[in-house]
N, C-alpha and C positions, 0 to 999 in steps of 0.2 A: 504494500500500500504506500503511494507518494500522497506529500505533500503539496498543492494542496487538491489533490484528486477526491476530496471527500463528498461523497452523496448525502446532503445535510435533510437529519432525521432516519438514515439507515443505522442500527443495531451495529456500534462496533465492540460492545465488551456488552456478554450479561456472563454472569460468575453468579453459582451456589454455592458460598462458603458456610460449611457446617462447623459447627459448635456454641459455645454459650456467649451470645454476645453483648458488650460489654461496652459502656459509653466512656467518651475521651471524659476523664470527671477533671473535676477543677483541681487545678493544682494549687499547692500551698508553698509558701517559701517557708525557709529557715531560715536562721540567724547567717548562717557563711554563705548566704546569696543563693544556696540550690534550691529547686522545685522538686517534690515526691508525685507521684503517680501512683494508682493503687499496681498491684502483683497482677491480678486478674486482668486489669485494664492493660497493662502492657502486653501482657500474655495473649488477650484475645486481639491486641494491634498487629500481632507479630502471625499468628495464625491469618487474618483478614488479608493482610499485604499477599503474603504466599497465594493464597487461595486466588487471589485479583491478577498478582503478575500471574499464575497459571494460565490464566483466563485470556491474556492478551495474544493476536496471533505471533506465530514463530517472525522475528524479523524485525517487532514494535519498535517503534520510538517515539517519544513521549511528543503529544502534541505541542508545535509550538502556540506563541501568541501572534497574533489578536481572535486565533481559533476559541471558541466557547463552545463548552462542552455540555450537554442536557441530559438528565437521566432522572433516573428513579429511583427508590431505595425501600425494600420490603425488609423488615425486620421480624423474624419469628421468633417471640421470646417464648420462655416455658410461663404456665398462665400463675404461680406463685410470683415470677418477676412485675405480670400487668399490673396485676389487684395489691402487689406489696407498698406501700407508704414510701414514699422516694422513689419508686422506680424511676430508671433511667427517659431523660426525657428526648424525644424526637431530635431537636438541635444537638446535642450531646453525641447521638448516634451518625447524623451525618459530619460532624468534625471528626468522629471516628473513620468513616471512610472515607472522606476526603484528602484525610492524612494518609489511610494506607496506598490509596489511590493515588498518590503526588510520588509515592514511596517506592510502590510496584513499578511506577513510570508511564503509565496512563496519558498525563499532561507536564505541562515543565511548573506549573504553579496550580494549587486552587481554588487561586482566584479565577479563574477559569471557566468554575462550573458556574452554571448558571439556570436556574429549575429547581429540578433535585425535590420533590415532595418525598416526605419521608413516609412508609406508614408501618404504624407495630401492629401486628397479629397475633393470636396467640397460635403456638407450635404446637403442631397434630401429631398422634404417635407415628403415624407413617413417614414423616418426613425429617421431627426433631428438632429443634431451635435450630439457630444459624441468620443465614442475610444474604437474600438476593441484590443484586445488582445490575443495574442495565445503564448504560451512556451511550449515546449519541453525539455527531456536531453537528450544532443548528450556526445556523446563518445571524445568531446574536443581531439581528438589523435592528434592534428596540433599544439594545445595548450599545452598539457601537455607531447608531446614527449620529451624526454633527448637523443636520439639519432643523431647521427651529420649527 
């Protein structure tokens, strides 16, 4: 696939990455300037990216800019995660994959995306928690217009 040969709104990444997923949480500093992340939160970043670069074809390289990118994002959690108090909230979930997505090499930044509805469902025994993923490149004209 060349640049910029893209058929904007054709399917170029969908990815089923399974397992328990887990939103980018706020970080907190300490006293010596560092930020912590929870264990789990890193754990299911590191799982997400794998599963996303899987997903690209043999050859990718990351879209450049003024390309914008569209997609969608299904998240299946287990249903103790939907109904628990805190659950992890929609925005939390796409900063999760935006970052594994910037990571795998999808786009070169993502600021990029642009769309992107999130939605959480609860996980069926057939299928298991985990996060679909689907992107596309649109033709951002709403975005990138300079006409008044």
């Amino acid at each position: 696939m060349t640049y910029p040969d893209f058929e904007p709104g054709r399917v170029i990444l969908y990815a089923w990455v399974r397992g328990h997923p887990r939103t980018k949480g706020s970080k907190s500093g300490r006293p010596n300037g560092t930020v912590t992340e929870t264990k789990l939160s890193l754990k299911w970043a590191g799982i997400l990216e794998e599963g996303l670069r899987l997903a690209l074809p043999d050859g990718w390289r990351p879209i450049p800019r003024p390309w914008l990118v569209d997609g969608r994002i299904v998240v299946h959690v287990p249903f103790d995660d939907v109904t628990a108090r805190g659950a992890g909230d929609g925005d939390k979930h796409l900063r999760q994959v935006w970052d594994a997505l910037t990571r795998a090499g999808l786009w070169q930044d993502d600021a990029q995306g642009w769309g992107w509805p999130v939605y959480q469902v609860t996980a069926n025994d057939r299928r298991g928690p985990g996060v679909e993923v689907w992107a596309w490149v649109t033709t951002g004209e709403l975005c990138l217009s300079t006409s008044g």
